[in-house]
C-alpha positions in Angstrom: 38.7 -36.5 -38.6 38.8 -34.5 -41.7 38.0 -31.2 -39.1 41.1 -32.4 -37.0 43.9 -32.2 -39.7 42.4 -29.4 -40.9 42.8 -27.6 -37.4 44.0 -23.9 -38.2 47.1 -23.1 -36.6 46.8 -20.1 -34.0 47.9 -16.9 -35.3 51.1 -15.2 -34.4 50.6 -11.9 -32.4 51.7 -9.5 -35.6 49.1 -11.6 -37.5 46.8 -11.1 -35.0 47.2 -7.1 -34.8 46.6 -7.2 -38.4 43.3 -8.9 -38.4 42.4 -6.6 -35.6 43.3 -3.5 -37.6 41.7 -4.7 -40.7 38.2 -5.2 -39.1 38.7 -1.8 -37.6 39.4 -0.3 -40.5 36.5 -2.5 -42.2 33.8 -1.5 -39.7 34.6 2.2 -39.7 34.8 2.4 -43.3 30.9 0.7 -44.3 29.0 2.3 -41.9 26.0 1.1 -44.6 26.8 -2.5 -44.6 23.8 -5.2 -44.2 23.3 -5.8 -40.4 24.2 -9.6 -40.3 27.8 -8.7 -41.7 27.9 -6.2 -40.1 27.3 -8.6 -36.7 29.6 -11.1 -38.0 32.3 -8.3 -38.4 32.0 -7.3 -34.8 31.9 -11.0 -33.8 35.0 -11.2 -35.2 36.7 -8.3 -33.4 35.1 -9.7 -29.7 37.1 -12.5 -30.8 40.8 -10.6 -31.9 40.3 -8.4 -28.7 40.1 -11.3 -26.2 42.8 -13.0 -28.3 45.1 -9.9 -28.1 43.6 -9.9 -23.9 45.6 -13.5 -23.9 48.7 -12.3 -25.4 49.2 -9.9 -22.8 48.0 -11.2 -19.8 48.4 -14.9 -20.1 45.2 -17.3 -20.3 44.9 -18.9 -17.1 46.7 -21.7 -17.9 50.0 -19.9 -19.1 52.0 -17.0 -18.3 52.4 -13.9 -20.6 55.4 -14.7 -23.1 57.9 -11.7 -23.3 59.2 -12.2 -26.9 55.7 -12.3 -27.9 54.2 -9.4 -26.5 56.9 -7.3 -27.7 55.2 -8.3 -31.1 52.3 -7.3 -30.5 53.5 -4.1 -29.0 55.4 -3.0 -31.8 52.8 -3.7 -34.8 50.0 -2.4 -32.6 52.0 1.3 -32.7 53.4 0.6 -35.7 50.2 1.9 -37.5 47.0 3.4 -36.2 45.5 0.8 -34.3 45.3 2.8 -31.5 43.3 5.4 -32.9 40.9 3.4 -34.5 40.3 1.4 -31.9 39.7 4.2 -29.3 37.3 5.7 -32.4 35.2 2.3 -32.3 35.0 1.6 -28.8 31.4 2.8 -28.4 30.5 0.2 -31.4 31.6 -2.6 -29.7 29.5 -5.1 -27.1 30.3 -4.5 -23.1 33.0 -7.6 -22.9 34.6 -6.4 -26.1 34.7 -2.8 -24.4 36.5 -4.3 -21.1 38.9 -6.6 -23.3 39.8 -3.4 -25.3 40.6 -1.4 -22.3 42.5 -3.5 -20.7 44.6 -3.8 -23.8 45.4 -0.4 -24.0 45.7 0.1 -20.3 48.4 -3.0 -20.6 50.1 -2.0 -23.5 51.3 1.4 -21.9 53.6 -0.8 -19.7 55.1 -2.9 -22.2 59.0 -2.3 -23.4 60.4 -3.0 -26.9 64.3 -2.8 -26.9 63.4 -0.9 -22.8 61.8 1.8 -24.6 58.3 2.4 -24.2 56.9 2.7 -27.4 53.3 3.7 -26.5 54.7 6.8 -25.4 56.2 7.9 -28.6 53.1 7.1 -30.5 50.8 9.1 -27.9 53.6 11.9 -28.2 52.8 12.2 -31.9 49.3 11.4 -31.6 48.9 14.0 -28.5 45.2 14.5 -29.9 43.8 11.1 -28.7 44.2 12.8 -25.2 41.3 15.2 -25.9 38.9 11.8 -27.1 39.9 10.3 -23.5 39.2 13.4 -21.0 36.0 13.7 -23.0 34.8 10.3 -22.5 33.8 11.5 -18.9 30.9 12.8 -20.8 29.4 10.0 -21.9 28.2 7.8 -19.6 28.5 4.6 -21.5 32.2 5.1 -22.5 33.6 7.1 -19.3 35.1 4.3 -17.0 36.7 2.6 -20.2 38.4 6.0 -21.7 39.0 6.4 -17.9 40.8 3.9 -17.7 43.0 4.1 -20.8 43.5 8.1 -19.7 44.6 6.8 -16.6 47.1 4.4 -17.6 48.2 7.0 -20.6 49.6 9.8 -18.6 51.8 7.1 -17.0 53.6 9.3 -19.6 54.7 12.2 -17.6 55.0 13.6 -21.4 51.3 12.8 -22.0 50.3 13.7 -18.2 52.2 17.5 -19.1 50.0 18.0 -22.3 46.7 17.3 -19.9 47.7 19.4 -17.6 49.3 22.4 -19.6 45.8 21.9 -22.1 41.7 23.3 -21.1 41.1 19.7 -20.4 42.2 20.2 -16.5 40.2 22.5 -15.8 37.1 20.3 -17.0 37.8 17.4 -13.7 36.4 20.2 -11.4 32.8 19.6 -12.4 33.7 15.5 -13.8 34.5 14.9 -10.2 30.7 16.2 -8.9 29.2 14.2 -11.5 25.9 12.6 -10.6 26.6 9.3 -11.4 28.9 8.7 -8.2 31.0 5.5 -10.5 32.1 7.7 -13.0 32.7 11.0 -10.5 34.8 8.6 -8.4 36.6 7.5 -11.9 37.2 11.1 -12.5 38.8 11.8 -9.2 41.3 8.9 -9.2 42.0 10.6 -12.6 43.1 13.8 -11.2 44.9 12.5 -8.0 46.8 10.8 -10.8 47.6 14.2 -12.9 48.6 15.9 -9.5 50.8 13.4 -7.6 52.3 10.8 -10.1 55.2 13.1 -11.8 56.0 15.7 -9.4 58.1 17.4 -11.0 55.8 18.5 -13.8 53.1 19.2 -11.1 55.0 21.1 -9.1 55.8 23.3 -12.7 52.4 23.5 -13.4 51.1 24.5 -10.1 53.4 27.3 -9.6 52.4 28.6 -13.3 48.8 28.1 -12.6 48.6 28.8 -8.5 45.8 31.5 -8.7 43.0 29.7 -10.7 44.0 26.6 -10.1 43.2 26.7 -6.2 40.8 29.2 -7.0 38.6 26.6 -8.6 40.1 23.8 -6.1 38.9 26.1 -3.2 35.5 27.0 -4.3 34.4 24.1 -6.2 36.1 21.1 -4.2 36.8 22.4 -0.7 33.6 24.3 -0.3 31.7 22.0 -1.8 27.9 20.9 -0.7 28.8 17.3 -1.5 30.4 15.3 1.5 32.3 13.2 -0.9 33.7 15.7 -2.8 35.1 17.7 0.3 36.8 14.6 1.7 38.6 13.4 -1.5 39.8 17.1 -1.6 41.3 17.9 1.5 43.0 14.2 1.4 44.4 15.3 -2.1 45.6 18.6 -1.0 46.9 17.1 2.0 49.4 15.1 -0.7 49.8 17.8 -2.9 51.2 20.5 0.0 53.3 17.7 1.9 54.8 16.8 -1.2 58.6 18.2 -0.7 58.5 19.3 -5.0 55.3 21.3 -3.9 57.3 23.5 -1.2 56.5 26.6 -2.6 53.2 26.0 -3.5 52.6 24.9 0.2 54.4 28.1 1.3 52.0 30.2 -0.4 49.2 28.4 0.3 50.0 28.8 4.1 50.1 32.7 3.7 46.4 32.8 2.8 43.8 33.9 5.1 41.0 32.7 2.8 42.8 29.2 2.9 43.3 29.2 6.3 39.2 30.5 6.8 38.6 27.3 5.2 40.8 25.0 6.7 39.4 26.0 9.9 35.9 25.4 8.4 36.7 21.7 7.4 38.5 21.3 11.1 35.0 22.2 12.4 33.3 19.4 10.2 31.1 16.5 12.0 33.2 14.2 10.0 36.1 12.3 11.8 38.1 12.2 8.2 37.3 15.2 6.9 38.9 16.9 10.4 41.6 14.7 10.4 42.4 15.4 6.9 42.1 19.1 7.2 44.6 19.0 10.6 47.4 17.9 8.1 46.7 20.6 6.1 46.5 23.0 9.1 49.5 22.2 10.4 51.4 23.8 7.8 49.7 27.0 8.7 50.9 26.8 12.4 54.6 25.4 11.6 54.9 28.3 8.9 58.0 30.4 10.6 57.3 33.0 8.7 53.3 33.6 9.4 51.9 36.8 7.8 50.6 38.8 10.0 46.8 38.8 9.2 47.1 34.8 9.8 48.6 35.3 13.3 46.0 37.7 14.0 43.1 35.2 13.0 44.8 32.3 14.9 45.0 34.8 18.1 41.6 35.4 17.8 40.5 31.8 17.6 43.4 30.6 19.7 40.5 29.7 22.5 38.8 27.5 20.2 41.7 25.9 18.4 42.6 24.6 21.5 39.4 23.1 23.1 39.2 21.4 19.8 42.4 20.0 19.6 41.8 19.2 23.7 39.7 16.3 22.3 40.8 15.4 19.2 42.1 11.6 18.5 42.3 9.2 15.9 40.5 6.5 15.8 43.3 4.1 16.2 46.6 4.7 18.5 48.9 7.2 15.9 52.2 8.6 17.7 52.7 11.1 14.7 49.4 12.8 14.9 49.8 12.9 18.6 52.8 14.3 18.2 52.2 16.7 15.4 48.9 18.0 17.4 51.1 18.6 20.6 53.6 21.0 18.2 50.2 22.8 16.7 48.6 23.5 20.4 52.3 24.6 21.2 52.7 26.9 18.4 49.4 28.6 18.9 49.7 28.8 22.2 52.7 30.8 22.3 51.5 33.7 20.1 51.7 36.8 20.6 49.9 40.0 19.5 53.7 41.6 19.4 54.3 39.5 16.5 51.6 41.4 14.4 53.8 44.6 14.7 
């Protein structure tokens, strides 16, 4: 009985950021404490993360409650939990890890007064960026700072600084990692950098056009892995028919090392991988204006081109594709070596 009107009474999501911030702060600062506080300590953040989890998502029984994850929101950004959390991650048990993640990853999306406020912190925090892409590195921590990364360049402020930093050039190599959970993680990372805010992409690719497809060319498109190559082509397939990217995709098309490879990948055993690369050969056969050393290598392999694309379907009935393969076999078919001169 005495335990019943005793009952504490839940605490209030500001309260709730505090505690958490405290026992970050706590277990950060006495690295040396005894191990059975030091247990009890990280019992009791397992316990504020899940509670924090419930703010934001709702427990099952109830729905999220607006007024009170705008709480939550602001005192969370208010001070450095963010950091210290991110910081402490690796200390903290697997369902502690998860519950932390998806806290971040949730609080991205939350509006105080319709700003988002995560945004301005990670603006003036920019740093916590370079924590994140590095967590690809460690296998333990990579699909939970993957994650957050993910749901942090939302921000197309935060998704600039990634791109415009060293750190892009790193998802080359993340993205033929051996451990295929965390290469795959990497790869939904960079389809995210180079399709969600196009207008920043499209900046960045015509600033960074000759290493960037360099590296995309060599290391993705001509990759040994089978994986690798298919992800690839599908992204640059997105990237080029992206109207922001038009020209990027017109000087892509004027390539005869691009088109040597495209015609490669369109020789591939692999249904999807030829499928993928005919979108992206396409755009080398509608290009009006064609340089001439592409016309000259599509003349030469005009025979070819066109047994191939005698035979090639989609698995499943696709009007488009039929259509867009009837305007390719058209346009190569009506070459002419006059054009070169």
């Amino acid at each position: 009985m005495k335990g019943l009107l005793f009952k504490s009474k839940p605490k209030t999501p500001v309260e709730l950021v505090r505690q958490t911030r405290d026992l970050l702060i706590y277990t950060q600062r006495n690295s040396d404490i005894r191990e059975s506080k030091r247990e009890e300590k990280m019992m009791e953040l397992s316990k504020t993360m899940r509670d924090l989890k419930c703010v934001l998502y709702g427990n099952g029984q109830s729905e999220p409650v607006s007024d009170a994850c705008s709480q939550l929101t602001q005192e969370f950004f208010r001070e450095d939990t963010l950091r210290l959390l991110i910081n402490i991650l690796p200390k903290l048990n697997l369902e502690a890890r998860k519950d932390a993640t998806q806290v971040v990853a949730n609080l991205q999306r939350q509006q105080v007064q319709s700003r988002l406020i995560a945004c301005h912190y990670l603006e003036a925090n920019i740093d916590l960026m370079d924590i994140l892409v590095a967590g690809y590195e460690n296998t333990e921590m990579a699909l939970h700072y993957g994650t957050m990364l993910r749901e942090c360049i939302r921000h197309q402020s935060v998704a600039r600084y990634v791109l415009e930093s060293e750190h892009v050039k790193k998802f080359f190599d993340y993205i033929q990692l051996p451990n295929f959970d965390i290469a795959a993680d990497a790869a939904a990372t960079f389809k995210e950098l180079l399709t969600r805010h196009k207008s920043t992409v499209a900046e960045f690719l015509s600033k960074n056009y000759d290493w960037f497809f360099a590296e995309y060319n060599s290391k993705l498109l001509e990759s040994s892995n089978y994986i690798t190559r298919r992800q690839a082509i599908k992204l640059l397939g997105d990237i080029l028919l992206d109207r922001s990217n038009a020209a990027v995709m017109t000087r892509y098309v004027s390539s005869r090392d691009n088109l040597r490879i495209l015609m490669n990948l369109l020789r591939e055993s692999s249904k999807s991988i030829q499928i993928e690369a005919f979108h992206v050969f396409k755009l080398f056969a509608a290009n009006k204006n064609k340089p001439s050393d592409i016309i000259s290598i599509l003349i030469a392999n005009r025979s070819k081109l066109l047994r191939l694309f005698a035979d090639f379907k989609t698995d499943k009935e696709d009007e488009q594709f039929e259509a867009d393969k009837a305007q390719v076999v058209k346009e190569i078919a009506a070459l002419e070596t006059k054009e070169l001169s």
